[in-house]
Every structure is written in structure tokens, then in C-alpha cells.
N, C-alpha and C positions, 0 to 999 in steps of 0.2 A: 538521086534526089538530094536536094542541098539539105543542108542541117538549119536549124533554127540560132539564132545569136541571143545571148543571153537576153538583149533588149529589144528584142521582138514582142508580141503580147499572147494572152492565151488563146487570145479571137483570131490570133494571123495563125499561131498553131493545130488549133482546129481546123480550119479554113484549109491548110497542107495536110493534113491529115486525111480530110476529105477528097484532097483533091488527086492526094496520089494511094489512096487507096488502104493505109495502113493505121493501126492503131497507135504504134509508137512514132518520135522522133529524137533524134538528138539535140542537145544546147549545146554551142559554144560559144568560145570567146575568143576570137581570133582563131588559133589553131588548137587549142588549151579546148581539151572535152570535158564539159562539165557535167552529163548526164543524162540520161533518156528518160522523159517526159511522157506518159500512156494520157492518152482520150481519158481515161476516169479519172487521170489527176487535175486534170483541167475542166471536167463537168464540175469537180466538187470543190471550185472555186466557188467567190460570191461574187468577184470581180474581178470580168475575165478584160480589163486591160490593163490591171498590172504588170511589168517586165517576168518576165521566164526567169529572173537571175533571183528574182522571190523565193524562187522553188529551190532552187541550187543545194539546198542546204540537206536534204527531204529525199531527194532523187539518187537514185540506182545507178551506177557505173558499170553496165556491163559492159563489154568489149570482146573485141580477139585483138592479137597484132598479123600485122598483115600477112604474114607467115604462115597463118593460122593453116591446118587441113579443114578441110569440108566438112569432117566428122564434128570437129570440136564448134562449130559453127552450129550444125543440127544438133547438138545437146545442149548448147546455151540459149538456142530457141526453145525446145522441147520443154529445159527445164523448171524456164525464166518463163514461158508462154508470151515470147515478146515477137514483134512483125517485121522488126527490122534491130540487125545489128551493130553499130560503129566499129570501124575497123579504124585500128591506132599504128604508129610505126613504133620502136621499140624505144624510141623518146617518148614513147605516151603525146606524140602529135598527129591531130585527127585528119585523119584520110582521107574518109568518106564513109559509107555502109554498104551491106548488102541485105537482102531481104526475101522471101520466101521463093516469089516468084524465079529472082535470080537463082536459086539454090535449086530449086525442081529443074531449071534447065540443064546445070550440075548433074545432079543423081541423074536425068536421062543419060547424059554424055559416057560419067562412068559406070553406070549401072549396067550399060550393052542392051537397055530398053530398044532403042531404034536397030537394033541387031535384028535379021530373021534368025529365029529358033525358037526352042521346045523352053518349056518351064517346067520341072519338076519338084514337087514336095514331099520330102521323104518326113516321118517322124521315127525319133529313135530314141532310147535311153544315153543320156547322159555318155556313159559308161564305152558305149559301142560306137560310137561318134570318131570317124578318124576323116579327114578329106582327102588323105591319101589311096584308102582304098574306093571311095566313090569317082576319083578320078580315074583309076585303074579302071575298075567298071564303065560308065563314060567312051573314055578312050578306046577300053578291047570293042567297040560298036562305034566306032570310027567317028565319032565327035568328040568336041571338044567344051571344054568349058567354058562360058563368057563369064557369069561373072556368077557368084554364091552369097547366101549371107544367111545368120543363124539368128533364132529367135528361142526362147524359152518363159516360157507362161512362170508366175512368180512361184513360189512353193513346189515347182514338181521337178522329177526324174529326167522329162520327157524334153527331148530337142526338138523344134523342126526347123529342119536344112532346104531351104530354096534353092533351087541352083538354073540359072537359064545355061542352055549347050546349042550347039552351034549347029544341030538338026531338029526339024518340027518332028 
């Protein structure tokens, strides 16, 4: 999805935001990223044909550089609650973005979602938590592991370990 240019207005920005589905967008100015613009910053104009370069000053620079892992993508989502990211090159010159949809297709790829197999959920203490011996387990019953990942609820002891294996 293209970025918006600083002298765009709020009426064109809305109008893309509708049209491709997302809350946020980027401004730029030439290649030079100036910020990402949210649908509520532009509802709570009074007049939305001003230029975007209005805003400039007000507006949030998140990013990755393009380098970025996946991970650090889904926690500047997660954190920022934002629908689309800029991605920069390590001149801080703008790229392009990616956005939620593109990243679910991500997490399927490395997650071993379209894998056949088993899903398991074990919960445990903190303490007793090794992956080394769940793999040993696993293995001695002649599967293997695709892919795992850990979760822990805030304040407590207690883990639980996901893990898909390579048998239903």
C-alpha cells in the first residue's frame, strides 16, 4: 500500500484508509518518513483539507529497519495498537510497510500451522520448565517437534508450553 505524502489531505487519507482496510498510514516526503497518522487523528480535525505536513509535528514515528525479525514487528504492533508498520532502511529511508494481514501469513509459515500434527498444552511451574527434556519425551514416541512457544499469565509461578509435533 503506498504511503501518503505530506501534501495529501485528511479527506485522501481517510478515503485509503478505508479503502485498504487499515487504521493507520504513513506520511512522507519524498523518501524522508515523517509519521504515521491513525483514523482518530484525522476524525478529530475541524478541517479535513488541510495538508498531512500540519500534523507532522503531533505524529508518532514508529518503525522497524528492514532487517527487522518478525517478532519485533508483532510487539510494535501489540504495543503501539497500530494496523500497519513503515519499514525504513538503516538511513532511516522509507521502504514501504507491512501490516497485520501480511504478518498472519508469517506466523502461519513459521509457526508449522499448515504442518499435519498434534498440538499439545502442557502447564507447569516456572521452576520445572526445561525444553530439553519435553523434547526427549516427544522424540522417545517417534515425533518430532514443529514448532513451541511459552506463555505465562502476569503474577504467577505457572507456564504453559504449546508445542505442535509432527504426529496427530
Amino acid at each position: 500500500m503506498p504511503p501518503l505524502k505530506d501534501t495529501d489531505t485528511a479527506e485522501k487519507a481517510l478515503r485509503w484508509m478505508d479503502e485498504f482496510k487499515v487504521s493507520h498510514l504513513p506520511i512522507v516526503k519524498g523518501t524522508e518518513y515523517l509519521g504515521l497518522v491513525s483514523d482518530n487523528d484525522l476524525y478529530d480535525l475541524e478541517d479535513d483539507s488541510i495538508p498531512l505536513k500540519a500534523l507532522q509535528k503531533v505524529l508518532p514515528r514508529p518503525y522497524i529497519y528492514e532487517d527487522a525479525h518478525m517478532y519485533e514487528v508483532m510487539r510494535l504492533i501489540s504495543e503501539l495498537k497500530i494496523s500497519v508498520v513503515p519499514i525504513l532502511d538503516r538511513e532511516e529511508r522509507f521502504l514501504g510497510t507491512t501490516n497485520l494481514l501480511f504478518l498472519m501469513s508469517l506466523i502461519t509459515e513459521i509457526g508449522s500451522l499448515k504442518e499435519t500434527g498434534g498440538i499439545i498444552v502442557l502447564e507447569m511451574n516456572v521452576n520445572d520448565y526445561m525444553l530439553s527434556q519435553i523434547a526427549q519425551i516427544v522424540e522417545s514416541n517417534n515425533a518430532k517437534i514443529l514448532s513451541s512457544y511459552i506463555t505465562s499469565p502476569p503474577d504467577s509461578t505457572k507456564l504453559e508450553v504449546t508445542i505442535k509435533i509432527s504426529t496427530t
